[in-house]
C-alpha positions, 0 to 999 in steps of 0.5 A: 468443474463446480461443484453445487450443493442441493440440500433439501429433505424432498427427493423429487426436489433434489433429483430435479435440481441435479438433473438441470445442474448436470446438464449445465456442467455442474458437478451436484452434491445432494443431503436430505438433511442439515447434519449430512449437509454439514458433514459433506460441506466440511470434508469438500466445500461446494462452490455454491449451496442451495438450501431449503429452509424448512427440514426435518433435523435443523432448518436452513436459518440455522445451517445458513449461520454455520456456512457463514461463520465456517465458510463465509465465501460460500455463497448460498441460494435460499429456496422455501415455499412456506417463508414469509417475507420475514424470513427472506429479509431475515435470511438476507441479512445472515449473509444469504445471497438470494431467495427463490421460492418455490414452485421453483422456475428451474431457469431462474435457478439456474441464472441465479446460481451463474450471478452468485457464481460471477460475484463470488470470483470477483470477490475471489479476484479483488481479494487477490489485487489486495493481497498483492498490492500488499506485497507490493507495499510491504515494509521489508526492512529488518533493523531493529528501528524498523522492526519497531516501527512495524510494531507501532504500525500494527497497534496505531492500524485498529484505531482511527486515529489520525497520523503524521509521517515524517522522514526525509525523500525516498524513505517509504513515508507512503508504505508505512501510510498505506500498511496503516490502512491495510491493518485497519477496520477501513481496509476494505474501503478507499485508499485515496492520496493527494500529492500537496506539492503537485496541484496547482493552487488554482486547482488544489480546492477542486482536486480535494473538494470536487466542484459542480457543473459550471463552477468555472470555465470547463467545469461540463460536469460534477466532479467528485473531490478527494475527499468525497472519494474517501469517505469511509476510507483514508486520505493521504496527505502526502508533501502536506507541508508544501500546501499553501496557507489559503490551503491549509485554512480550508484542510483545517476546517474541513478536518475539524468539521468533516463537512465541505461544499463543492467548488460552485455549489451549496449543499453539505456533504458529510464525509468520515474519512481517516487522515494520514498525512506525510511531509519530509519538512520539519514542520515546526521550523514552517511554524516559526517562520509562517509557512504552517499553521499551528493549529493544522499541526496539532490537528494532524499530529495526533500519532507521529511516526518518523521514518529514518533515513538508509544511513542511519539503517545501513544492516536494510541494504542488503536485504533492500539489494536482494529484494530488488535485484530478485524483483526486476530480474523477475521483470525482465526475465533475466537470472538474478545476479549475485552480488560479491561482497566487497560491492556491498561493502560498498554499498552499505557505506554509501550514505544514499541521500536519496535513501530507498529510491536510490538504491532501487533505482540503481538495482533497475539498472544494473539488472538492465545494463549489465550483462553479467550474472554477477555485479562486482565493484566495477560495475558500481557507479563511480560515485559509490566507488569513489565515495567509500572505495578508500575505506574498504578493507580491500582498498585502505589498509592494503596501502603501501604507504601512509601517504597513499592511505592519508590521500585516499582518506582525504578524498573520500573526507571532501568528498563526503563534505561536498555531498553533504553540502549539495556540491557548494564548493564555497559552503564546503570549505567555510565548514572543513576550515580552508580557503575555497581556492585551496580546496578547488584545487585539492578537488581538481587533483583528486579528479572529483566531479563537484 
């Protein structure tokens, strides 16, 4: 049951409200007075207050600023039947949700309260969906490297500084963009992305832009762009390396003047939006070879984060491992499975060229596919075995002969290479130092998969 507060030093005016309050299953707190109001809202916040602004001790203004700053989610309902325009506005602007004077119309009350009541769960509710998207999106990882960039995340947030994120596919480029916007003074605003590498680049200008009614065939109505969607929020340029330089003209001048047209139309529109950009190319290299624009580097470089690939943070995985196996389990409603520890072994020697991805991509399914509460070395994929298997503790020095122990080093050795060289047999070769034939059939012995 709600709980509604009436605060007013008229007897008659209390026993009136309470009366229709309880009837409208409400449960009603009464004070005569600011410091009893003061004194109850403490030991027992209401859900709503209802507040004369003229009393005996302190007046409502007064109150309504403490509600406010001890309790800012307590809507409260301004009643008076002296106050002037003036004092509505003024009370409006303290964080009072409505005004009804009086002779009070009991009905409108009573409505009034049922919208403060509504708006403030939805406020409830959107508070929670914020919350858990940034459950959802927090950086879990506990490595010395991450750690720090966890911190610079926290001190670059406040400002509005624009920002660059580099690191290769997989590693969390968008998670470190959005924790930026959730710790900044935009938190509350949009959080618009735009995958650069998706759009079409016949429709790249109308996806960031928006365009006007009959701008091009099938054009029925105005669309908002991106960039219109984000204004006052931040924009998130992912894969921004993969835009075209025509593109990246247009980015350019809009970054630099915040001001753009609709594709087929003529006004101005003026945006203020906070730009976080990712890419997992080197853009420096695009520079010299006239795929990116300079400029549009330097624009977008302003406070450059790097997100460093799993292999180079191999104490994450398994604090990645738990989190993962616990979260689809939770989703499949199974018990979450115990990890033995010469798996993760083999899992932390894995170098994960799909970085975060990967891994918890192959968390999903273990957690489907195997029926047992507990996933050892035979339930990894053969890639991961193969790969590091021979370097274990329980694999390599248990080995009878030096021979034994020279050809599982050999294995992992080309196998690591062809992985590196994405599978060329021709390129892995020339870097080990043998003849292509020799090593083909080095790899046919060894029964790998190139």
């Amino acid at each position: 049951m709600k709980t509604i507060m009436v605060v007013d030093d008229e007897r008659d005016i209390r026993d009136a409200l309470e009366g229709v309050l309880t009837d409208e299953g409400y449960r009603v707190s009464v004070a005569g007075n600011a410091s009893e109001a003061m004194e109850k809202i403490i030991h027992e916040p209401p859900e709503l207050v209802l507040l004369d602004i003229w009393m005996p001790d302190r007046d409502g203004v007064e109150l309504l600023k403490d509600i406010k700053n001890r309790f800012p989610s307590i809507p409260v309902i301004m009643i008076s039947g002296h106050a002037t325009i003036e004092t509505a506005v003024k009370t409006t602007k303290l964080g009072a949700y409505d005004f009804i004077e009086k002779p009070l119309s009991l009905d409108k009350v009573v409505i009034t309260i049922e919208h403060a009541l509504e708006q403030k769960r939805l406020m409830e509710e959107n508070m929670a969906l914020r919350l858990r998207d940034r459950k959802r999106y927090e950086i879990i990882g506990r490595s010395r490297v991450m750690e720090q960039l966890k911190r610079d995340i926290k001190r670059v947030a406040p400002t509005n500084s624009w920002v660059l994120i580099t690191g290769e596919n997989g590693t969390g480029k968008e998670l470190v963009a959005r924790n930026i916007h959730f710790l900044s003074k935009r938190a509350d605003k949009p959080f618009v992305e735009v995958n650069c590498a998706a759009i079409p680049e016949d429709l790249i200008e109308s996806e960031l832009f928006g365009h006007e009614k009959g701008a091009f065939t099938g054009a029925y109505s105005q669309r908002k762009g991106k960039f219109d969607m984000a204004d006052r929020g931040t924009i998130f340029l992912d894969e921004i390396g993969d835009m075209s330089l025509k593109t990246q003209a247009k980015i350019l001048r809009i970054l630099q003047e915040q001001t753009f047209e609709r594709v087929g139309g003529t006004e101005k529109i003026t945006v203020d939006v906070r730009v976080i950009a990712a890419t997992n190319k080197n853009l420096k290299e695009q520079i010299e070879k006239g795929l990116f624009r300079e400029d549009l580097y330097y624009r977008l470089n302003v406070i450059p984060f790097h997100v460093p690939p799993l292999r180079e943070r191999p104490e994450d995985i398994p604090i990645f491992v738990e989190h993962f196996l616990r979260e689809f389990s939770r989703e499949t409603a199974r018990e979450m499975p115990v990890i033995t520890d010469t798996a993760m072994e083999l899992l932390m020697r894995y170098n994960w060229p799909g970085n975060v991805r990967e891994l918890k991509n192959l968390m999903e399914r273990l957690v489907i596919m195997n029926p047992s509460s507990t996933i050892s070395t035979d339930d990894l994929p053969p890639y991961i075995r193969g790969t590091t298997g021979s370097l274990s503790t329980e694999t390599f020095f248990n080995k009878k002969t030096l021979r034994e122990a020279r050809k599982d080093f050999e294995r992992e050795f080309i196998l690591r290479k062809l992985k590196e060289f994405d599978g060329n047999i021709s390129r892995t070769a020339e870097a080990i130092g043998v003849e292509r034939s020799h090593l083909y059939r080095k790899i046919r012995s060894y029964g790998i998969e190139a």
